[in-house]
N, CA, C and O atoms as CSV, one atom per row, in Angstrom:
chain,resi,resn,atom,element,x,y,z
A,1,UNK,N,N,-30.770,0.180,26.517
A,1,UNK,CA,C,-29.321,0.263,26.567
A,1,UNK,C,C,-28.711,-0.020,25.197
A,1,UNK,O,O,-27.958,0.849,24.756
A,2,UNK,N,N,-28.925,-1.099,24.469
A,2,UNK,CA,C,-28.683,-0.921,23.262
A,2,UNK,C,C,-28.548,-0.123,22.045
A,2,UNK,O,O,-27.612,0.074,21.270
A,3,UNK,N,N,-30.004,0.359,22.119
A,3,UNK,CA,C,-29.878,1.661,21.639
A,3,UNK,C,C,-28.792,2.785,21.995
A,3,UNK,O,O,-28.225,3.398,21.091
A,4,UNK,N,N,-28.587,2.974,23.039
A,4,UNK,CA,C,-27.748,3.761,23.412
A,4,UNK,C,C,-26.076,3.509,22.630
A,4,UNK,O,O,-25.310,4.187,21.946
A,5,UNK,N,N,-26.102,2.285,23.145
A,5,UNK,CA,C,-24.471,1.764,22.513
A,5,UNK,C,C,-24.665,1.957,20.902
A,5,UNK,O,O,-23.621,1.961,20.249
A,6,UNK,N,N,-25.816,2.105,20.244
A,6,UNK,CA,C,-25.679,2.527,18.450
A,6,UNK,C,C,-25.692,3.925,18.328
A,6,UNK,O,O,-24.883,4.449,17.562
A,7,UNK,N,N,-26.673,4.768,19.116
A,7,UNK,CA,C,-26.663,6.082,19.063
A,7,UNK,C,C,-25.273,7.075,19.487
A,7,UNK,O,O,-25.047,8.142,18.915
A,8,UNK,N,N,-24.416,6.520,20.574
A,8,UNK,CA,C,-23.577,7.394,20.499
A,8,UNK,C,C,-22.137,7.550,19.466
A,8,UNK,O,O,-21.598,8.531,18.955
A,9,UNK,N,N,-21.746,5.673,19.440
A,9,UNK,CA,C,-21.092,5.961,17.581
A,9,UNK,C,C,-21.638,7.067,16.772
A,9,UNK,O,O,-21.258,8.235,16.695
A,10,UNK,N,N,-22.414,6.577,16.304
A,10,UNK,CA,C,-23.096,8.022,15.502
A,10,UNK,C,C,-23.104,9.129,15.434
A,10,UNK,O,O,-23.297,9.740,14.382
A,11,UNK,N,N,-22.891,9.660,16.564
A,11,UNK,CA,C,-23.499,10.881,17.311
A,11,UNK,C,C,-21.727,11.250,16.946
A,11,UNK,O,O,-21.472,12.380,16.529
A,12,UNK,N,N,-20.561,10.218,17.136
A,12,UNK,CA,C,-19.656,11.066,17.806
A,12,UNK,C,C,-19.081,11.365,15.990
A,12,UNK,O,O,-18.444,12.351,15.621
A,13,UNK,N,N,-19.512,10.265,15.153
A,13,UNK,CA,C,-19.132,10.593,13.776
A,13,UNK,C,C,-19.096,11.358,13.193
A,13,UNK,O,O,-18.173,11.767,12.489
A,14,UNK,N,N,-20.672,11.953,13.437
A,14,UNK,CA,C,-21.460,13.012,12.835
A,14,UNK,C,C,-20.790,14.591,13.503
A,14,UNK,O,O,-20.796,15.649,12.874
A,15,UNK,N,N,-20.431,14.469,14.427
A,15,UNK,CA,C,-19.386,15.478,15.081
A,15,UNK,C,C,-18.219,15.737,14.122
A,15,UNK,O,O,-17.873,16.720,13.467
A,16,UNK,N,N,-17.588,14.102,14.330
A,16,UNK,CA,C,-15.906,14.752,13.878
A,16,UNK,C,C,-15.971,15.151,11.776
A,16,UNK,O,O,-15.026,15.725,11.234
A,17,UNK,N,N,-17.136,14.730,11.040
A,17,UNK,CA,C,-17.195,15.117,9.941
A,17,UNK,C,C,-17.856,16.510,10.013
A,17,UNK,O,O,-17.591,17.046,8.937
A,18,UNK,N,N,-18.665,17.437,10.849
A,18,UNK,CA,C,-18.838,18.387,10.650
A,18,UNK,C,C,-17.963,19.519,11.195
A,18,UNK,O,O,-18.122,20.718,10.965
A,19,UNK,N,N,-16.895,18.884,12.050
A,19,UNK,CA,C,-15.694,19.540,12.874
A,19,UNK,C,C,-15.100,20.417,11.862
A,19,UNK,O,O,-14.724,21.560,12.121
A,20,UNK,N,N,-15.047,20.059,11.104
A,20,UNK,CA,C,-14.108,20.881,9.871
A,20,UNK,C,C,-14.146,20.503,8.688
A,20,UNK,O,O,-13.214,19.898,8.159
A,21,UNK,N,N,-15.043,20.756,8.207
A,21,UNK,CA,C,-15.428,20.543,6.672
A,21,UNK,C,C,-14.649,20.718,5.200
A,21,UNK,O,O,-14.693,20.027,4.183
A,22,UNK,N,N,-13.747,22.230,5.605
A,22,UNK,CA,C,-12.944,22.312,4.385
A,22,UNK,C,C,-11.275,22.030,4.958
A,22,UNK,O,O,-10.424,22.896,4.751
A,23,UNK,N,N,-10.950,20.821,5.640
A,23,UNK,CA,C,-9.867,20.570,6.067
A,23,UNK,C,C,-9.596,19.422,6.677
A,23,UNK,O,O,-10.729,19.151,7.077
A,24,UNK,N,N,-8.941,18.573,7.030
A,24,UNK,CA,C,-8.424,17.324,8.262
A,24,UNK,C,C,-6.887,17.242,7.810
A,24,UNK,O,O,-6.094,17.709,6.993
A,25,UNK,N,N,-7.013,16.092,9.172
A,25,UNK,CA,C,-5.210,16.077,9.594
A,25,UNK,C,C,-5.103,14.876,8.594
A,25,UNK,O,O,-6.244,14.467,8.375
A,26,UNK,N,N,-4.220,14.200,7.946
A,26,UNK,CA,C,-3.620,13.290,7.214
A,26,UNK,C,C,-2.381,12.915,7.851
A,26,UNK,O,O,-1.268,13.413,7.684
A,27,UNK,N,N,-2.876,11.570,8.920
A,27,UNK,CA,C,-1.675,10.940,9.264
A,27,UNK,C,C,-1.293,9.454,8.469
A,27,UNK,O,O,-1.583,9.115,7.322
A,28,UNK,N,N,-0.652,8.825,9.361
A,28,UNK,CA,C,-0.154,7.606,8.761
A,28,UNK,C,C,1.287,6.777,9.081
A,28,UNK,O,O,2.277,7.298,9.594
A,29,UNK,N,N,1.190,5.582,8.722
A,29,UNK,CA,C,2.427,5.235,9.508
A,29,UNK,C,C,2.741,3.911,7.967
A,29,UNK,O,O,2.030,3.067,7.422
A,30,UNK,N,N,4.181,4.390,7.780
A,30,UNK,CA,C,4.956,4.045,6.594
A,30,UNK,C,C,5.964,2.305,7.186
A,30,UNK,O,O,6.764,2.205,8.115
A,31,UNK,N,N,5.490,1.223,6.227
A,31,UNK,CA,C,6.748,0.315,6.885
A,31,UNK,C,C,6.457,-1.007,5.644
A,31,UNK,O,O,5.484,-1.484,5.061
A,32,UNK,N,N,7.888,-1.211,5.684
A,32,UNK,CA,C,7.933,-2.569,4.626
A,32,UNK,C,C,7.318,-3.662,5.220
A,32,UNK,O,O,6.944,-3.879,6.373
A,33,UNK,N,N,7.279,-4.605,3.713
A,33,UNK,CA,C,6.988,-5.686,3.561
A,33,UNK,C,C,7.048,-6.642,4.951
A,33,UNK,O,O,6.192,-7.527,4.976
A,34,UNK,N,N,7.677,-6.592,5.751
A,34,UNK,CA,C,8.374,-7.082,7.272
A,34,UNK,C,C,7.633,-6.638,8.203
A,34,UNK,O,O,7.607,-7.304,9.238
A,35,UNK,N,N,6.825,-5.411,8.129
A,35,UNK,CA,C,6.286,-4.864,8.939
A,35,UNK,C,C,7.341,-3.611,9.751
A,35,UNK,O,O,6.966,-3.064,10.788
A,36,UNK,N,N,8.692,-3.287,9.082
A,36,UNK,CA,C,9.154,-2.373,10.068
A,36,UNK,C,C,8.967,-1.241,9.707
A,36,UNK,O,O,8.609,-0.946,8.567
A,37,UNK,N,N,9.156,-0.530,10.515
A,37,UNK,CA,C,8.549,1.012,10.408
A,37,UNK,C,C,9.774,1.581,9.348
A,37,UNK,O,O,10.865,1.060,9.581
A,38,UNK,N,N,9.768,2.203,8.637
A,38,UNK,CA,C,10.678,2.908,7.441
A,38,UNK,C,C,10.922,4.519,7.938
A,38,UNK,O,O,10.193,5.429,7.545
A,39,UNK,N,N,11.815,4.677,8.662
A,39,UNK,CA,C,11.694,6.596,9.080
A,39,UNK,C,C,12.754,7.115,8.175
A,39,UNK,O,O,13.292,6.253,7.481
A,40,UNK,N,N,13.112,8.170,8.052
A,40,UNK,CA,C,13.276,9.599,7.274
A,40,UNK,C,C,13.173,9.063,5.531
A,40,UNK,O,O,14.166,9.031,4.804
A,41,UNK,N,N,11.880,8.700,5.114
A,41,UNK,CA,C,11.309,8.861,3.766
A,41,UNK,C,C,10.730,10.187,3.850
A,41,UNK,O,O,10.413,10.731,4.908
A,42,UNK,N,N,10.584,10.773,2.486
A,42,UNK,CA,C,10.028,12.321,2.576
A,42,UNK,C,C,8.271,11.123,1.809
A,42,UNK,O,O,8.096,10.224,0.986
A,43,UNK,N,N,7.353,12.015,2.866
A,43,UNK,CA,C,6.102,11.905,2.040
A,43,UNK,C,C,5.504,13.091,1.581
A,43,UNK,O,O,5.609,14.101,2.277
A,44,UNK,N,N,4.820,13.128,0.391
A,44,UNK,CA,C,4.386,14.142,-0.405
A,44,UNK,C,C,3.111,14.072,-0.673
A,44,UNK,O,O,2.708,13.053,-1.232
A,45,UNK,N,N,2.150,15.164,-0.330
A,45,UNK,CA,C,0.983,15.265,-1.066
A,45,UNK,C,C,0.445,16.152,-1.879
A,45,UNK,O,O,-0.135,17.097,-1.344
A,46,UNK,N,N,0.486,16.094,-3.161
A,46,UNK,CA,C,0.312,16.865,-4.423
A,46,UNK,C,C,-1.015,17.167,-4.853
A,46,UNK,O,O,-1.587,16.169,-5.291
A,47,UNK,N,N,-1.548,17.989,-4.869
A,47,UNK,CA,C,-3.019,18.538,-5.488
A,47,UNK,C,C,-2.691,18.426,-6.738
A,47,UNK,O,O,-1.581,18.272,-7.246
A,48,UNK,N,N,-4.082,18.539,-7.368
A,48,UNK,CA,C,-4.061,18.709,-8.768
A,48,UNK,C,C,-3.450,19.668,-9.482
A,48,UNK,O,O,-3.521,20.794,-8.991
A,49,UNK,N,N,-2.867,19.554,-10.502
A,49,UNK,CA,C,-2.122,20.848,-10.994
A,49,UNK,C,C,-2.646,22.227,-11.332
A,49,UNK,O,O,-1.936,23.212,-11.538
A,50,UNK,N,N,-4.070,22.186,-11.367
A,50,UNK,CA,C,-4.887,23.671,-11.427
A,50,UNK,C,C,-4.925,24.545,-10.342
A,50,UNK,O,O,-4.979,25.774,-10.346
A,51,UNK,N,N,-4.867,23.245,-8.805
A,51,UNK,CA,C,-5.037,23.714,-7.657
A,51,UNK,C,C,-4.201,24.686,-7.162
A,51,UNK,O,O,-2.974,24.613,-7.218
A,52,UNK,N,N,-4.860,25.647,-6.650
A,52,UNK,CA,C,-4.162,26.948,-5.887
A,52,UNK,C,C,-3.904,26.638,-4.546
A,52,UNK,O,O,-3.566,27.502,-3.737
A,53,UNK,N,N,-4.119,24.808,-4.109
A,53,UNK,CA,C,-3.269,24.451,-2.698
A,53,UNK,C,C,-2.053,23.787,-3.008
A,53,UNK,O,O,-1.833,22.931,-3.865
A,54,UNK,N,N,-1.118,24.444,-1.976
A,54,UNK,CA,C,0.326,23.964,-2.054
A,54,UNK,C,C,0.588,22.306,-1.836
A,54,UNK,O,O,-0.065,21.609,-1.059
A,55,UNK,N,N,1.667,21.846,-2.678
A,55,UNK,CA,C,1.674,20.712,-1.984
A,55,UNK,C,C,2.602,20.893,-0.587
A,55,UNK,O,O,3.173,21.891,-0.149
A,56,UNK,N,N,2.521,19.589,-0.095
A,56,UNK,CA,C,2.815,19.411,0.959
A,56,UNK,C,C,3.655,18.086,1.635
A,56,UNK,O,O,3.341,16.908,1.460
A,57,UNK,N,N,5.182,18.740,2.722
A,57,UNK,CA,C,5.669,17.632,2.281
A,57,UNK,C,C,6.181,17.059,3.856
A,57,UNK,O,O,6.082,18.043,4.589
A,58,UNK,N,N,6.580,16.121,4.501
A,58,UNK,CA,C,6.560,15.934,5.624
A,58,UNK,C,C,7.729,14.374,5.330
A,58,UNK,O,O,7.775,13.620,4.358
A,59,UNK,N,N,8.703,14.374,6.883
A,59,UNK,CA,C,9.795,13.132,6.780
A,59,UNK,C,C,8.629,12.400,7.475
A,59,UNK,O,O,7.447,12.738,7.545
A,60,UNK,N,N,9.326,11.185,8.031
A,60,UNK,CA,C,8.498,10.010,8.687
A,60,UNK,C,C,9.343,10.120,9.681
A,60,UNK,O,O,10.439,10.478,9.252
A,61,UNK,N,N,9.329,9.981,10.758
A,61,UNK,CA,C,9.646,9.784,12.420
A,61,UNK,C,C,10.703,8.810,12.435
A,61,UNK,O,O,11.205,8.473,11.362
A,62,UNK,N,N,11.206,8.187,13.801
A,62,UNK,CA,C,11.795,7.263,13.753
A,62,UNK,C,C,11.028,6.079,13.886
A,62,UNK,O,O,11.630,5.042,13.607
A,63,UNK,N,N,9.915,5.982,14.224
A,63,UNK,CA,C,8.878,4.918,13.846
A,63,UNK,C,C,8.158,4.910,12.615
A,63,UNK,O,O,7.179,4.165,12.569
A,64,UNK,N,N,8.433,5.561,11.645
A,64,UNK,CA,C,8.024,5.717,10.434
A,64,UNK,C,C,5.844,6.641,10.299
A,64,UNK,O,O,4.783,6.775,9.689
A,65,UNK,N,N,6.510,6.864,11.209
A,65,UNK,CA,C,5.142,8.102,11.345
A,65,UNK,C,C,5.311,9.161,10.649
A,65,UNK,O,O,6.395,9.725,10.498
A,66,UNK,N,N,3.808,9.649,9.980
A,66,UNK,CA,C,3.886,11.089,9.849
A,66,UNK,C,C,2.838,11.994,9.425
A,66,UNK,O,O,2.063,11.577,8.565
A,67,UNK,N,N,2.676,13.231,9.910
A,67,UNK,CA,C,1.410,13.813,9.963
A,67,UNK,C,C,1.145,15.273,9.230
A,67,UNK,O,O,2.029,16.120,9.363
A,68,UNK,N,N,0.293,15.511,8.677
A,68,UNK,CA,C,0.189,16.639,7.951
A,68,UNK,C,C,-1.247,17.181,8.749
A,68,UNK,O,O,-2.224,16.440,8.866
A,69,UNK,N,N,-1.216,18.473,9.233
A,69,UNK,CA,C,-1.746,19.178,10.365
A,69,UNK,C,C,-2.992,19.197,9.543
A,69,UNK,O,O,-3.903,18.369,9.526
A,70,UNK,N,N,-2.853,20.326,8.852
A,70,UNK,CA,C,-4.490,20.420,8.555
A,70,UNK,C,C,-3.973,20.702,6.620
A,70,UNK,O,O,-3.050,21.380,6.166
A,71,UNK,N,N,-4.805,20.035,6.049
A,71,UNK,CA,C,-4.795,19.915,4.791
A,71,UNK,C,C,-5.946,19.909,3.951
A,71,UNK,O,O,-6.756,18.994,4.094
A,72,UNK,N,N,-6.131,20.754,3.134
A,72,UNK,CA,C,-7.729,21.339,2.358
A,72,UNK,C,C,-8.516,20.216,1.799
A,72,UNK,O,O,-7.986,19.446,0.998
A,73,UNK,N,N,-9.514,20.102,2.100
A,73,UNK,CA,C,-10.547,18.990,1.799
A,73,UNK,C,C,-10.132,18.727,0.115
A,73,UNK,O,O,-9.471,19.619,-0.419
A,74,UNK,N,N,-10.429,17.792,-0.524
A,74,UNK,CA,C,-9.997,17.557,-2.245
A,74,UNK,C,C,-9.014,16.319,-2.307
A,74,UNK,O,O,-8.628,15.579,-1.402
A,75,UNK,N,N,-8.736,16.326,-3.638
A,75,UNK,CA,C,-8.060,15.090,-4.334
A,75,UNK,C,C,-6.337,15.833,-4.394
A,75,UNK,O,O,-5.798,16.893,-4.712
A,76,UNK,N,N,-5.914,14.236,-3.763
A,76,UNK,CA,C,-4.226,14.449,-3.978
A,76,UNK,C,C,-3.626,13.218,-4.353
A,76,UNK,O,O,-4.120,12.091,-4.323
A,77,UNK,N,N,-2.569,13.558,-4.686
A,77,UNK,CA,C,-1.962,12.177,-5.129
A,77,UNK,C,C,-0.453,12.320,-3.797
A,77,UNK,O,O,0.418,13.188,-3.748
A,78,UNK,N,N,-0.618,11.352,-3.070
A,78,UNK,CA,C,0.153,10.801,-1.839
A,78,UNK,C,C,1.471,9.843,-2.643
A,78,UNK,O,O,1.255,8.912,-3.419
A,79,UNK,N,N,2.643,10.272,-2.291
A,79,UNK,CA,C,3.747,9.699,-2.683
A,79,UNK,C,C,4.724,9.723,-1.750
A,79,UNK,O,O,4.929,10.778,-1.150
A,80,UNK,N,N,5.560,8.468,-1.444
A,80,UNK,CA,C,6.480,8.178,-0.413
A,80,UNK,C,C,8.242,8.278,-1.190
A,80,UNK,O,O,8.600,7.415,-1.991
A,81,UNK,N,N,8.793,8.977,-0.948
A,81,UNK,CA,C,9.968,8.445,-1.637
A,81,UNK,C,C,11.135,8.817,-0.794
A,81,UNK,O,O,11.215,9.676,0.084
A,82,UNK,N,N,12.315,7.710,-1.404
A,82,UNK,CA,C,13.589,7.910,-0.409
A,82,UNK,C,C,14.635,8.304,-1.874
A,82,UNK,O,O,14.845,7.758,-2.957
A,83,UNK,N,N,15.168,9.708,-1.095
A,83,UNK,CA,C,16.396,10.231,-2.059
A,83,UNK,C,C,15.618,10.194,-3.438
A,83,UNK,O,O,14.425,10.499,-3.437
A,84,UNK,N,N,16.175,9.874,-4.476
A,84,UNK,CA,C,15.266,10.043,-6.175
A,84,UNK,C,C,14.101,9.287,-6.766
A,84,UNK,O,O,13.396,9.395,-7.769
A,85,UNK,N,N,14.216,8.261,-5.451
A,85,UNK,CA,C,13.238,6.768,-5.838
A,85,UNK,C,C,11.959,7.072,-4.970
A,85,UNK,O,O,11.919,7.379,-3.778
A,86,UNK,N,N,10.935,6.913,-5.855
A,86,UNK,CA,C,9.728,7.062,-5.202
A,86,UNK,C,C,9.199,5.797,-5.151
A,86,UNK,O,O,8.962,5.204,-6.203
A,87,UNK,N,N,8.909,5.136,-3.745
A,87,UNK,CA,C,8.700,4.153,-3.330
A,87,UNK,C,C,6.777,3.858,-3.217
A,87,UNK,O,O,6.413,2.695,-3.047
A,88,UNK,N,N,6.083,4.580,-3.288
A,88,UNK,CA,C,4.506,4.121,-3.165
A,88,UNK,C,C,4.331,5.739,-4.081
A,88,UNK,O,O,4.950,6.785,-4.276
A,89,UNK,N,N,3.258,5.173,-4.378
A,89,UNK,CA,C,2.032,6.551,-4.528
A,89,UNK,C,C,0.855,5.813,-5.326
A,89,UNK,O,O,0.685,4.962,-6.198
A,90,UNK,N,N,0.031,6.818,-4.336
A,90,UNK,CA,C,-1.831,6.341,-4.349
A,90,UNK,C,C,-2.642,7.805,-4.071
A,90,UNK,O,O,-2.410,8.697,-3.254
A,91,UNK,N,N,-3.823,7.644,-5.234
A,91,UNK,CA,C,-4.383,8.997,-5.101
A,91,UNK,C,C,-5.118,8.994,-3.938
A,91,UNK,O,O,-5.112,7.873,-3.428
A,92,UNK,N,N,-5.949,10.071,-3.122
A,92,UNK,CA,C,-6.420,9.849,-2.009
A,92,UNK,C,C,-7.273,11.273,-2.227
A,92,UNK,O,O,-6.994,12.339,-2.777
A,93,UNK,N,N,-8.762,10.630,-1.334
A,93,UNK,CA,C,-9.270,11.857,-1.410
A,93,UNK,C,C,-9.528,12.490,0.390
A,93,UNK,O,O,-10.138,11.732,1.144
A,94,UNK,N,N,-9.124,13.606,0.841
A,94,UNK,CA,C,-8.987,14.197,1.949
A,94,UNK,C,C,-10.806,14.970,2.265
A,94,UNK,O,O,-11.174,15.894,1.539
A,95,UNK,N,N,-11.379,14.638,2.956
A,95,UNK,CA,C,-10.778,13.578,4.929
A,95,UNK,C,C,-10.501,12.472,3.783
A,95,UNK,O,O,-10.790,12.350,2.592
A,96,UNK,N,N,-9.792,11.727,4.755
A,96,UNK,CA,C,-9.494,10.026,4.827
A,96,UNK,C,C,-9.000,9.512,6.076
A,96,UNK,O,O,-8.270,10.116,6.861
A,97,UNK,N,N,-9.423,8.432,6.188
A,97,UNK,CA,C,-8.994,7.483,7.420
A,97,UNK,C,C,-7.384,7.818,7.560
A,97,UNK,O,O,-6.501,8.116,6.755
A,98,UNK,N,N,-7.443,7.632,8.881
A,98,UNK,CA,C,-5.686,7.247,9.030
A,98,UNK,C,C,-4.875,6.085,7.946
A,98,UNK,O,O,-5.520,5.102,7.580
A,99,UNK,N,N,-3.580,6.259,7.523
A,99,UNK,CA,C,-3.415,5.721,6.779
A,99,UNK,C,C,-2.515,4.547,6.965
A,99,UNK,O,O,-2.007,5.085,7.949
A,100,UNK,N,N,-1.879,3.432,6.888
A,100,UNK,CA,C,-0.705,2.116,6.862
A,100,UNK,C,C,-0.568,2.228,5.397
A,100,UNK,O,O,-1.441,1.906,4.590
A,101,UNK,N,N,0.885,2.830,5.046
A,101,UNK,CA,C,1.611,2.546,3.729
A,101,UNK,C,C,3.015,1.116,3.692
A,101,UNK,O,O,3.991,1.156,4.442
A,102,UNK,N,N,2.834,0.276,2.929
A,102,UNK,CA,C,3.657,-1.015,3.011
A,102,UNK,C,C,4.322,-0.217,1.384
A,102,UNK,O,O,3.673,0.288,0.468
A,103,UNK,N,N,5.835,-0.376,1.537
A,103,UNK,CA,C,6.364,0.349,1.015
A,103,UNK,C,C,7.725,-0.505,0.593
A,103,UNK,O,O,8.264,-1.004,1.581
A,104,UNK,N,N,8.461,-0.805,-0.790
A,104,UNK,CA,C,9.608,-1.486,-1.077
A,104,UNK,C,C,10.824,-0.486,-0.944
A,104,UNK,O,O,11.035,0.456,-1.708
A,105,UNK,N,N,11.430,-0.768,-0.080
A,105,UNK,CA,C,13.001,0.035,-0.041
A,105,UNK,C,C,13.587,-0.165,-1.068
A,105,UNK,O,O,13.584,-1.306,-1.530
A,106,UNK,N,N,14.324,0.977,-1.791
A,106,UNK,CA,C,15.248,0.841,-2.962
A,106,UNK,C,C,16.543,0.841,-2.239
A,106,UNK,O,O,17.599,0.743,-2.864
């Protein structure tokens, strides 16, 4: 039985990384220092500037959620900003885990 409880983690990993190789979803949930959720920030994810993938840009929810459907495997630079002030940015390489951004309101 043990075995069992290590083998199927595994099993289900090894699935969701071969599910889609040149793509995943990029979610995440945006909130200050307080822990509250921060909604209509625009988040942005920018490829490299050679890249022939678009960036991509998405608000945050009223719980400060937000999800980008399917987005091309590679390096981006992830930026949160409200109105002219850009409040976080961190490079990220896609797949990546779901994300928690802690973020200073201007």
């Amino acid at each position: 039985m043990s075995l069992r409880t290590h083998l199927l983690p595994l099993s289900m990993l090894l699935f969701t990384y071969h599910a889609s190789p040149q793509s995943a979803a990029v979610s995440g949930h945006v909130t200050d220092n307080a822990q509250h959720s921060v909604p209509n920030v625009q988040v942005r994810l920018r490829p490299p500037v050679n890249s022939q993938v678009p960036e991509l840009i998405a608000p945050t929810d009223g719980a400060g959620a937000f999800t980008f459907q399917t987005v091309p495997s590679g390096a981006y630079l992830l930026e949160v900003s409200q109105g002219p002030y850009v409040l976080y940015r961190q490079k990220l390489n896609v797949p990546t885990p779901s994300l928690n951004l802690v973020v200073q309101r201007k």
